[in-house]
DOVOMI-69402 format. One record per residue (C-alpha): chain; residue number from 1; x, y, z. Coordinates in steps of 0.25 Angstrom, whole numbers, padded with zeros to 4 digits. Each point is the difference from the previous one (the first is absolute). Layout:
<senus>
+----+-----+-------+-------+-------+
: ch :   i :     X :     Y :     Z :
+----+-----+-------+-------+-------+
:  A : NUM :     X :     Y :     Z :
...
+----+-----+-------+-------+-------+
</senus>
This chain:
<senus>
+----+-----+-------+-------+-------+
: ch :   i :     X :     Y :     Z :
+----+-----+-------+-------+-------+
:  A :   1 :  0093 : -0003 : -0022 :
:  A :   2 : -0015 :  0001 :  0001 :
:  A :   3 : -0003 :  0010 :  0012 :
:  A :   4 : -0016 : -0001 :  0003 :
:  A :   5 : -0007 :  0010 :  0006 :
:  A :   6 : -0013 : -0003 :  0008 :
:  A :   7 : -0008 :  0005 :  0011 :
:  A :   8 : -0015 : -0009 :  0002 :
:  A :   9 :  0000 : -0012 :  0004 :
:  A :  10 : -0008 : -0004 : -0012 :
:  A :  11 :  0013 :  0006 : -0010 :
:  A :  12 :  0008 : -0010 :  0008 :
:  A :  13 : -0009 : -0011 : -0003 :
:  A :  14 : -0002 :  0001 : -0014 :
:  A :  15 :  0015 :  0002 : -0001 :
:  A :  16 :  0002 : -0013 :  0007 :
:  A :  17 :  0001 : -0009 : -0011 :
:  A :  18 :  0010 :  0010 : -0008 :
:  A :  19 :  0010 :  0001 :  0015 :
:  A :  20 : -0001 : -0013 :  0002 :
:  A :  21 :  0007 : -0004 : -0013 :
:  A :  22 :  0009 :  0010 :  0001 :
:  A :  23 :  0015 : -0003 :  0006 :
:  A :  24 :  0000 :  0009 :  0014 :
:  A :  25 :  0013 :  0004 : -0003 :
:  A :  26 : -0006 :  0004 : -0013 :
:  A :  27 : -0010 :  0009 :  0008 :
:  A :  28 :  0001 :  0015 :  0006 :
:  A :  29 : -0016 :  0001 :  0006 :
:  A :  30 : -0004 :  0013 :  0005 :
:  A :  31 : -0013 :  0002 :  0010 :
:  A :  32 : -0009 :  0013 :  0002 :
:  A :  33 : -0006 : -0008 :  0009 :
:  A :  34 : -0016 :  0006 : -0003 :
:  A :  35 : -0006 : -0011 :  0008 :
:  A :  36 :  0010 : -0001 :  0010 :
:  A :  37 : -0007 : -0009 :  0010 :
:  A :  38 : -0004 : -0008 : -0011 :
:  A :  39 :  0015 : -0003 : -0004 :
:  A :  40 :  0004 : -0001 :  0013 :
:  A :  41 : -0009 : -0013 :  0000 :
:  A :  42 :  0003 : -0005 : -0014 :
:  A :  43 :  0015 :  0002 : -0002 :
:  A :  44 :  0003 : -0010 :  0010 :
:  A :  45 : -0012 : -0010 : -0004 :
:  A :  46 :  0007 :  0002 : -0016 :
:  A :  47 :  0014 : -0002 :  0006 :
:  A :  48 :  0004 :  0015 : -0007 :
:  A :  49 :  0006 :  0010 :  0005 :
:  A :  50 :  0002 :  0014 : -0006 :
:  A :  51 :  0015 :  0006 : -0001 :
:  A :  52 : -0008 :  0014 :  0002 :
:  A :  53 : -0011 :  0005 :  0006 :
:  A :  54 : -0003 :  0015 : -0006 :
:  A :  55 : -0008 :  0003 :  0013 :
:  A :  56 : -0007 : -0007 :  0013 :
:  A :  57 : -0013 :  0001 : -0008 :
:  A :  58 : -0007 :  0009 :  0008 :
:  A :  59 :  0005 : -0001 :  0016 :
:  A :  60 :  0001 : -0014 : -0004 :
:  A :  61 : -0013 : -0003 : -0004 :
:  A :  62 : -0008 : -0002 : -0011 :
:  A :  63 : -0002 :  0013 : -0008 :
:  A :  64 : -0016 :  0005 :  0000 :
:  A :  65 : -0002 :  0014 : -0005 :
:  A :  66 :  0005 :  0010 : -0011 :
:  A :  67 :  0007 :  0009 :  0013 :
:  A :  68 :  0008 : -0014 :  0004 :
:  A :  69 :  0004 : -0003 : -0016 :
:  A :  70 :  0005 :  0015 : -0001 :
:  A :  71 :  0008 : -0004 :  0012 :
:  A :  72 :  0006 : -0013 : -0003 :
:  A :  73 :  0005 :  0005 : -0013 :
:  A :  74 :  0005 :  0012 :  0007 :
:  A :  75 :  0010 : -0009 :  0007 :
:  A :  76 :  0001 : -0010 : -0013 :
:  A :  77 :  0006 :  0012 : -0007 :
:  A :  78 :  0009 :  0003 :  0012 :
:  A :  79 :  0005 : -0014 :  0002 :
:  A :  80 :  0003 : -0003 : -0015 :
:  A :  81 :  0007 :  0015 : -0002 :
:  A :  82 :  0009 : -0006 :  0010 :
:  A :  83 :  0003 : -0013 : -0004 :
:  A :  84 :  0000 :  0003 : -0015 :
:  A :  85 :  0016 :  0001 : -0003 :
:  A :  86 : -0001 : -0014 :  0010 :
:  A :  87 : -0009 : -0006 : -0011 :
:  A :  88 :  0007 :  0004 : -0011 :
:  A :  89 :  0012 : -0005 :  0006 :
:  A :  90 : -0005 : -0014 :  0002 :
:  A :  91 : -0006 :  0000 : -0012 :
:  A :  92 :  0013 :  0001 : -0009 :
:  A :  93 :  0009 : -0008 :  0009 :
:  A :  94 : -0011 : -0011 : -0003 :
:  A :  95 :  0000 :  0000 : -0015 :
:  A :  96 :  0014 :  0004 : -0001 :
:  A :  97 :  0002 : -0014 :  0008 :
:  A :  98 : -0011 : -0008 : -0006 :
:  A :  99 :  0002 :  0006 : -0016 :
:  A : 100 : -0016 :  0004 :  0000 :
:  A : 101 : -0008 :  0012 : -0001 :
:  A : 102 : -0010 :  0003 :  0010 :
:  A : 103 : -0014 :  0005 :  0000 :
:  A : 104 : -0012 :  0006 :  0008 :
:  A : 105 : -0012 : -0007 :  0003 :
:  A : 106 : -0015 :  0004 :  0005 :
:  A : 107 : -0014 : -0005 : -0001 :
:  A : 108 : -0012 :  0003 : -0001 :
:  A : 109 : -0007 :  0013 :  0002 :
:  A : 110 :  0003 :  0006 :  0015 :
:  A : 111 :  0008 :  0012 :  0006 :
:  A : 112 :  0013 : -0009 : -0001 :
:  A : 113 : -0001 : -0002 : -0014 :
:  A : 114 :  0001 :  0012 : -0003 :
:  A : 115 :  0010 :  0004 :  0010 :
:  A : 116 :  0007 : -0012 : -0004 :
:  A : 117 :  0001 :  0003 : -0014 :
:  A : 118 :  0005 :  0014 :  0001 :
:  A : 119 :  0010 : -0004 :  0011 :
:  A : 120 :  0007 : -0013 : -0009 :
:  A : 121 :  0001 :  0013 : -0012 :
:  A : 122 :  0009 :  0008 :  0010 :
:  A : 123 :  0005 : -0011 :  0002 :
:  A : 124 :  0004 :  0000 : -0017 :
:  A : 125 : -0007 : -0015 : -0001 :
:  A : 126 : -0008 : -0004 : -0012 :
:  A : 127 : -0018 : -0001 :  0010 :
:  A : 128 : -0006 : -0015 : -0003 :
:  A : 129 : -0015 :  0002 :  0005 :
:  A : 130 : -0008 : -0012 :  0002 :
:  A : 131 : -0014 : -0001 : -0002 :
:  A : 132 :  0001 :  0011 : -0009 :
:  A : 133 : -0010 :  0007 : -0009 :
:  A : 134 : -0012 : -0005 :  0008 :
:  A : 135 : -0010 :  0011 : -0004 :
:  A : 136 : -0014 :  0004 :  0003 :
:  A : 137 :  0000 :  0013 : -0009 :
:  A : 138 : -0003 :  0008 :  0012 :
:  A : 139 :  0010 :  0008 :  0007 :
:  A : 140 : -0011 :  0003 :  0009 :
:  A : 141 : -0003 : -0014 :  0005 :
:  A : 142 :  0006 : -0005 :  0006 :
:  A : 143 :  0007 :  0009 :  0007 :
:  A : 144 :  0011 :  0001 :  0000 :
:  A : 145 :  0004 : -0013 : -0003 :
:  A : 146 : -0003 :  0004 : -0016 :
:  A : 147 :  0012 :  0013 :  0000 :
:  A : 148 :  0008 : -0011 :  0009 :
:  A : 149 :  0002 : -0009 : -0014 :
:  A : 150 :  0000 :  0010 : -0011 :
:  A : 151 :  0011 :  0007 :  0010 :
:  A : 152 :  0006 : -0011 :  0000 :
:  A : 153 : -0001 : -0006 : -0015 :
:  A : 154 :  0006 :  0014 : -0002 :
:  A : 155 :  0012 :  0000 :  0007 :
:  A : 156 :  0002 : -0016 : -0002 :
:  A : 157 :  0009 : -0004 : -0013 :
:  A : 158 : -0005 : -0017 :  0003 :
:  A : 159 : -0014 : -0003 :  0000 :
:  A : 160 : -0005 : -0013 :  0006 :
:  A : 161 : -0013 :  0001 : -0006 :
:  A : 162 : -0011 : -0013 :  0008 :
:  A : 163 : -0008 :  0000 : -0015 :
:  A : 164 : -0003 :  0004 : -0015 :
:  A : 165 : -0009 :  0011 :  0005 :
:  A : 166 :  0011 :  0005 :  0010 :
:  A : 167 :  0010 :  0001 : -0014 :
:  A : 168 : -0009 :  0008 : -0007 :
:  A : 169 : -0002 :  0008 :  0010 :
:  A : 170 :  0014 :  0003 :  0000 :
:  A : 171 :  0001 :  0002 : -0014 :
:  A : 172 : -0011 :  0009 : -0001 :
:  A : 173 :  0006 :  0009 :  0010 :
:  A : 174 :  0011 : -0002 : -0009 :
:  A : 175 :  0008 : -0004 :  0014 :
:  A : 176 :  0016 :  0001 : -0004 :
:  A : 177 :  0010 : -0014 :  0002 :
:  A : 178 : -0004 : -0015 :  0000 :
:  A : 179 : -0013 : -0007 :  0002 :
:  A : 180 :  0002 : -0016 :  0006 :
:  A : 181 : -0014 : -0007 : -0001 :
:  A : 182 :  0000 : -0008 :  0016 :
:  A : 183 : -0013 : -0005 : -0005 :
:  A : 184 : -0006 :  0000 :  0015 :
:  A : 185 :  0001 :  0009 :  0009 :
:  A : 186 :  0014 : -0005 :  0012 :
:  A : 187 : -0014 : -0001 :  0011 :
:  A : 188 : -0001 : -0014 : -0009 :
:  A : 189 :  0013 : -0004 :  0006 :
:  A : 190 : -0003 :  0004 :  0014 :
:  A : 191 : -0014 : -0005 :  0000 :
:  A : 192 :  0006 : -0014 : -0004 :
:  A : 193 :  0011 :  0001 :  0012 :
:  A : 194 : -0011 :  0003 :  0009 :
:  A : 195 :  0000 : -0013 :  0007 :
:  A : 196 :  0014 :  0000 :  0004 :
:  A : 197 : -0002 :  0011 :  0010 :
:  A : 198 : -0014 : -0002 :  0005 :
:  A : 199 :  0000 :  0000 :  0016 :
:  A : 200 : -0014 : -0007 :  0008 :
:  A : 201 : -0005 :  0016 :  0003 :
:  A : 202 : -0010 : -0004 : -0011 :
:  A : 203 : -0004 : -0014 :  0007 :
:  A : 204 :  0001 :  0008 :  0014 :
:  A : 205 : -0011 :  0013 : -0005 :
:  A : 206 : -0011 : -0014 :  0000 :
:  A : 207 : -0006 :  0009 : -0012 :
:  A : 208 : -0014 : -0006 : -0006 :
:  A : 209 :  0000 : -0010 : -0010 :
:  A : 210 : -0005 :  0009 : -0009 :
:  A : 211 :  0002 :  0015 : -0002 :
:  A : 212 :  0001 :  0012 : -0010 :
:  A : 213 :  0013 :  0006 :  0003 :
:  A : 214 :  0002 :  0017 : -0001 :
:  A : 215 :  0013 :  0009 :  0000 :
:  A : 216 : -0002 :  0015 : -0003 :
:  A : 217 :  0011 :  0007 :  0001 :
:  A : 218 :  0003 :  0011 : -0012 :
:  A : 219 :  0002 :  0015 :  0003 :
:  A : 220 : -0011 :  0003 : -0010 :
:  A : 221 : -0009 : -0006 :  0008 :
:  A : 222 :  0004 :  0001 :  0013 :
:  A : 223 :  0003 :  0016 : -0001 :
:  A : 224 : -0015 :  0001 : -0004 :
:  A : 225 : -0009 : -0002 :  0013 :
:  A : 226 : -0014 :  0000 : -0009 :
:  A : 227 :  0005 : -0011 : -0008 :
:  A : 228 :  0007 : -0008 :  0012 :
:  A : 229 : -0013 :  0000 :  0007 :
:  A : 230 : -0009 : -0005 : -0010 :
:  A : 231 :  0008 : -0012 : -0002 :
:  A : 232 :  0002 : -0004 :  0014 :
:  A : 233 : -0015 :  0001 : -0001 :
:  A : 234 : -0001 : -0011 : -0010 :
:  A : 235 :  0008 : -0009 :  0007 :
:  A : 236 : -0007 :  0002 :  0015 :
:  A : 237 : -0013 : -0001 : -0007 :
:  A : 238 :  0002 : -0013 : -0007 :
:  A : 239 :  0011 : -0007 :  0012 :
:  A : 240 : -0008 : -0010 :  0007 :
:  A : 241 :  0003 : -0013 :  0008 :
:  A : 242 : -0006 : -0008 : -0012 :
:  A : 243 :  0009 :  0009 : -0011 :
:  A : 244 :  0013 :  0004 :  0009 :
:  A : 245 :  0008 :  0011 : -0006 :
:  A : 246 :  0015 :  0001 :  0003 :
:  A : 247 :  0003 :  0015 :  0002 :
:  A : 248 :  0017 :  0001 : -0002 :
:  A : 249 :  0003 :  0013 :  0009 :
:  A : 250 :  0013 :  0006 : -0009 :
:  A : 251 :  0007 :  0009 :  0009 :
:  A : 252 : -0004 :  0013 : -0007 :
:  A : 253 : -0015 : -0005 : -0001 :
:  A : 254 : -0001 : -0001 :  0013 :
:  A : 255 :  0005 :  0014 :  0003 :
:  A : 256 : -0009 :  0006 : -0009 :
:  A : 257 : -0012 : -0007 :  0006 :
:  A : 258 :  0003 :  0002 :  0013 :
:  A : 259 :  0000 :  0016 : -0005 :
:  A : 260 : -0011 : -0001 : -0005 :
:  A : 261 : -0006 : -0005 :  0010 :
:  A : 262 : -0007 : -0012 : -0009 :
:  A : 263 :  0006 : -0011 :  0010 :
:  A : 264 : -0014 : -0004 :  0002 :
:  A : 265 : -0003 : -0009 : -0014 :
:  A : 266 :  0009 : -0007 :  0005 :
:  A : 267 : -0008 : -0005 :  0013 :
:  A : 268 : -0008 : -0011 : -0005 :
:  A : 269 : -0002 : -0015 : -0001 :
:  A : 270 :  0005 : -0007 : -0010 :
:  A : 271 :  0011 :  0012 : -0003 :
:  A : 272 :  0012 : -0004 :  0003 :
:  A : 273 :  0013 :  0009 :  0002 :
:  A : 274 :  0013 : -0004 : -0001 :
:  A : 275 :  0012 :  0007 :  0000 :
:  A : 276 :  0011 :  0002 : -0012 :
:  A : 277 :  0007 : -0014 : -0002 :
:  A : 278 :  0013 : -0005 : -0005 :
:  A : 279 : -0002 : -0001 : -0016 :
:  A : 280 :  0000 : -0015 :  0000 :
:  A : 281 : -0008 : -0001 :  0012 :
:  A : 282 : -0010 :  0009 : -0006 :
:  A : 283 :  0003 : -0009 : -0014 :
:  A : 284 : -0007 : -0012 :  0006 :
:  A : 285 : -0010 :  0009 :  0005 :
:  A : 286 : -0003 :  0005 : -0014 :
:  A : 287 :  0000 : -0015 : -0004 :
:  A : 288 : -0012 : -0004 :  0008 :
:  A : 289 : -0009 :  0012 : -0001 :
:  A : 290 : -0012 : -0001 : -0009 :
:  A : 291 :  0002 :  0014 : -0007 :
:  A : 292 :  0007 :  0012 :  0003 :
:  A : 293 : -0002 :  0014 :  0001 :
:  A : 294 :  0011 :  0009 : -0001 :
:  A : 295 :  0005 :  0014 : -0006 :
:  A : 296 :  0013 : -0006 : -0002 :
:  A : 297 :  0005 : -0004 : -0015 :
:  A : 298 :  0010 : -0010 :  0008 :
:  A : 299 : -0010 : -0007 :  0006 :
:  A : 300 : -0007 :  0000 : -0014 :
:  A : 301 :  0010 : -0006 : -0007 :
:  A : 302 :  0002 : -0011 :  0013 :
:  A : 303 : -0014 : -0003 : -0002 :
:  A : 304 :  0002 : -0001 : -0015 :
:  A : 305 :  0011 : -0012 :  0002 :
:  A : 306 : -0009 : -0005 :  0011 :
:  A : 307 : -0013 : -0001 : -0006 :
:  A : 308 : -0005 :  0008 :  0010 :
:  A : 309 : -0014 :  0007 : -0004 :
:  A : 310 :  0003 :  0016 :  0004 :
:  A : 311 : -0006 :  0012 : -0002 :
:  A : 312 :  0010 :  0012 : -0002 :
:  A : 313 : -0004 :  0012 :  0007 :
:  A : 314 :  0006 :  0011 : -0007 :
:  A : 315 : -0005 :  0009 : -0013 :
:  A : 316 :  0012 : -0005 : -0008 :
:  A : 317 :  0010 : -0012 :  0001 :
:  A : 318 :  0011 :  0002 : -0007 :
:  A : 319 :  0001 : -0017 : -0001 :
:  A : 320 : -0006 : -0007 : -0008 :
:  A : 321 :  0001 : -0015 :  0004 :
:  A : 322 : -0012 : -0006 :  0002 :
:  A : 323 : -0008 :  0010 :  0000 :
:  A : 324 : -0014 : -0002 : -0007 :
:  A : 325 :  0004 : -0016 :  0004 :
:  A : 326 :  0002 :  0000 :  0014 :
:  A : 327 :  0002 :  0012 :  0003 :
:  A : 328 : -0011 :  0014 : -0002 :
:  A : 329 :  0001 :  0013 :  0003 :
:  A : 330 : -0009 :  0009 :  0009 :
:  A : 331 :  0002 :  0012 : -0007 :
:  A : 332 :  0000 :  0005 :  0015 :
:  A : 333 : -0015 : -0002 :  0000 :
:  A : 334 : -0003 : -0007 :  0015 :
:  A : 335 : -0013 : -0004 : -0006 :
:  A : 336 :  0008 : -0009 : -0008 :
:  A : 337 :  0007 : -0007 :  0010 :
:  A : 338 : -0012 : -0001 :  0006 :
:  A : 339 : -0005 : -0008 : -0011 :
:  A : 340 :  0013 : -0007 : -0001 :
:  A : 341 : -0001 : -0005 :  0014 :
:  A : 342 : -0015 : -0008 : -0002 :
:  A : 343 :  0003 : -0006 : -0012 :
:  A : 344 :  0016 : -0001 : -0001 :
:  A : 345 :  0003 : -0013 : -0009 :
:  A : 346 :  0004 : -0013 :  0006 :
:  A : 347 :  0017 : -0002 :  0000 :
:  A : 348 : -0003 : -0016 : -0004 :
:  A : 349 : -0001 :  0007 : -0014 :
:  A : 350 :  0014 :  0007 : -0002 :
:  A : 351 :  0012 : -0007 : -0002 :
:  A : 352 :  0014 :  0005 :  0007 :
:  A : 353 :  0009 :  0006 : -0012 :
:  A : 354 :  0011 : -0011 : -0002 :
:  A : 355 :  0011 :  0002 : -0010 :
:  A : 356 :  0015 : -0005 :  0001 :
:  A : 357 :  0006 :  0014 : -0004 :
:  A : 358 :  0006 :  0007 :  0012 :
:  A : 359 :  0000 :  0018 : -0001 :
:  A : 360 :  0010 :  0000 :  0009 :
:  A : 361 :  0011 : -0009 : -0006 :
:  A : 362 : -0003 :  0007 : -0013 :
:  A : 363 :  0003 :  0013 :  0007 :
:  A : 364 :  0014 : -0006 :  0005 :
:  A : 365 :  0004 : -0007 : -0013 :
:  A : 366 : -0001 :  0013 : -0006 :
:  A : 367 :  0009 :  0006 :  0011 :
:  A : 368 :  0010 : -0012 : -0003 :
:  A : 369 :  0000 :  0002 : -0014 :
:  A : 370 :  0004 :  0014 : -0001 :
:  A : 371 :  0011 : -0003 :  0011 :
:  A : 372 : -0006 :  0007 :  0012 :
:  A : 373 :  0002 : -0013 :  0008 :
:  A : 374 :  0011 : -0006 :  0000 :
:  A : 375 :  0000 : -0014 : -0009 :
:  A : 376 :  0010 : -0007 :  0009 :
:  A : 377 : -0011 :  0004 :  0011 :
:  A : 378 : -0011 : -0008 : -0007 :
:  A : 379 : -0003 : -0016 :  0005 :
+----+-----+-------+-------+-------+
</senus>
C-alpha cells in the first residue's frame, strides 16, 4: 500500500501524476489539510478524495500565519495519536490480502512533509520523498522550506531526486537509502494535464492581451515588511494600462499587506489583482503571460517547462532549471526586478521543454517493482 501524505494544494498537484496511476484500492491518502479552502475546491475538481483529514485546516480555512500552523498541527498530532492503531490496522490487513509491502510518501519541502515523514516511521514504513535533494546551500533562504528538505532527506530511506544535481546533493550529504533519478520534476506531469481541468474563469477575468504575471508568496519575504514594500513599489511603479501587470493575491499575501497597511500599490491603472486560482486555472494564466515575477521555485520551475521569461525573487533558489536561460535570480535586489520589468526578453524566443519521459510513472514503476503495488492491480 502506498499511504501519501499531503497538505497544500500545490503537494496534491505534483502528486497527481503518481495517484493517478495508482489503483485506489492500492491507496491509503492522508490530508493535513494546510490550505484547507484551497482543497475544498480542488479535491472535487481532481475527483480525490482523502481517507483522512489530520485537521480542518485552520477553522476550515486556509492556514495564514505561524500562530494558525502551530495550531493545525496541534490538532494533526491529536487526530493521528487517535487513529494511529486504525492505520496500522488497515495497513496490514491490505498487504496481508494483496502480498505487498507498503510505503510512506511526501513531497516537496512544506510543513507536511516533514510531519508526514515522521508520522509514515511510526508508522514502521520505509519514507519515499519526491522532489528530493533540491538545494540552495542555504538553510537560511529559504525559509524554512530549506530545513523542510534536508529533515526530510534525513528521515526518508527513497529519494525521488527531479535531476543530476539533486543526487549529488544527496550524495554529498551522504543522504542514507536509494536514489531513483525522475529526471523532471512530477510539476512536468501536472503542467501537461493542465488542459483537462481548465474551467472559462480565465476567458471570464477579460484580462489584457498582454501582461507580466507576479505571485509573491514566501515567508522569507512576506515576514519582512521592508522588503515586501520595496517590491510592491516596483510593480506599482511600472504597472500601466499600456504595460498591465497581473498581481495574484495568495491568501497569506494578502493578509500581510493588509497589516502592513501596503494595500495602496495595488491601486493603480494597469495593476490588476486577482484572487488565488485553481492551479490549472492559474496554469493557463501562466501560459499567456509575457514574464513572471515570483518568490516561488514552483512557479520557477513552471515557467522553465513553459518558456516563460521570470525573474526569481529570492537570494537563493534551491532549483536549478532554467535558471540563467529563462529564468534569473534577484538576489532580493528590487532594483533588479526593476530592470527586469523594462527590458524583460520576448517569450517568442524560448521553447516549452518537450520530452517523452514521464517522472511520475518512473516514480510508480519503481513502486511496482519493489512490490509496494499490487502487480495484479496494474493495467
Amino acid at each position: 500500500m502506498v499511504v501519501i501524505f499531503y497538505g497544500t494544494g500545490a503537494e496534491l498537484i505534483k502528486l497527481l501524476g503518481v495517484v493517478r496511476r495508482i489503483p485506489r484500492s492500492e491507496m491509503l491518502l492522508i490530508c493535513t489539510a494546510q490550505q484547507r479552502a484551497g482543497l475544498r475546491e480542488l479535491h472535487p475538481q481532481l475527483n480525490i478524495e482523502p481517507d483522512m483529514y489530520l485537521s480542518e485546516g485552520w477553522r476550515g480555512k486556509d492556514v495564514a500565519s505561524m500562530k494558525q500552523m502551530l495550531g493545525l498541527m496541534l490538532n494533526a498530532h491529536g487526530k493521528f495519536a487517535t487513529q494511529f492503531l486504525a492505520i496500522k490496522k488497515k495497513i496490514k490487513a491490505h498487504d496481508k490480502k494483496q502480498g505487498t509491502k507498503s510505503v510512506a510518501v511526501v513531497h516537496g519541502d512544506t510543513l507536511t512533509t516533514v510531519v508526514g515523514a515522521y508520522m509514515g516511521r511510526f508508522l514502521g514504513l520505509p519514507v519515499a520523498h519526491l522532489e528530493a535533494g533540491l538545494r540552495s546551500g542555504n538553510w537560511r533562504s529559504p525559509f524554512p522550506e530549506e530545513l523542510d528538505r534536508r529533515i526530510a532527506a534525513k528521515i526518508a530511506r527513497i529519494h525521488f531526486a527531479p535531476n543530476e544535481r539533486s543526487i549529488a546533493n544527496l550524495k554529498k550529504e551522504k543522504t542514507k537509502g536509494e536514489i531513483i533519478n525522475t529526471v523532471y520534476n512530477t510539476s512536468k506531469d501536472a503542467i501537461e494535464m493542465a488542459g483537462e481541468f481548465a474551467s472559462k474563469r480565465v476567458e471570464e477575468m477579460n484580462l489584457p492581451t498582454h501582461y507580466g504575471l507576479v505571485l509573491l508568496h514566501r515567508t522569507e519575504l512576506l515576514e519582512n515588511k521592508d522588503d515586501l514594500e520595496a517590491i510592491l513599489k516596483v510593480i506599482h511603479d511600472h504597472a500601466s494600462t499600456k504595460t498591465p501587470i497581473v498581481f495574484t493575491e495568495h491568501t497569506t499575501t494578502k493578509v500581510r499587506i493588509e497589516q502592513y497597511g501596503l494595500g495602496k500599490y495595488l491601486k493603480k491603472a494597469g495593476l490588476i489583482p486577482i484572487p488565488k486560482q485553481r492551479y490549472f486555472d492559474f496554469m493557463a494564466i501562466v501560459g499567456r503571460a509575457d514574464y513572471v515575477v515570483t518568490d516561488g521555485g514552483g512557479l520557477q520551475e513552471d515557467s522553465y517547462f513553459l518558456g516563460i521569461p521570470a525573474m526569481v525573487h529570492r537570494k537563493i533558489s534551491e532549483r536549478h532549471d532554467g535558471m540563467g536561460e529563462v529564468a534569473w535570480l534577484s538576489g532580493m535586489d528590487a532594483a533588479k526586478v526593476a530592470e527586469f520589468l523594462e527590458n524583460h526578453p520576448d517569450k517568442s524566443t524560448f521553447a516549452k521543454q518537450r520530452s517523452g519521459i514521464s517522472p511520475s510513472a518512473t516514480v510508480v514503476d519503481w513502486f511496482l517493482d519493489h512490490k509496494y503495488i499490487a502487480a495484479t492491480n496494474q493495467d
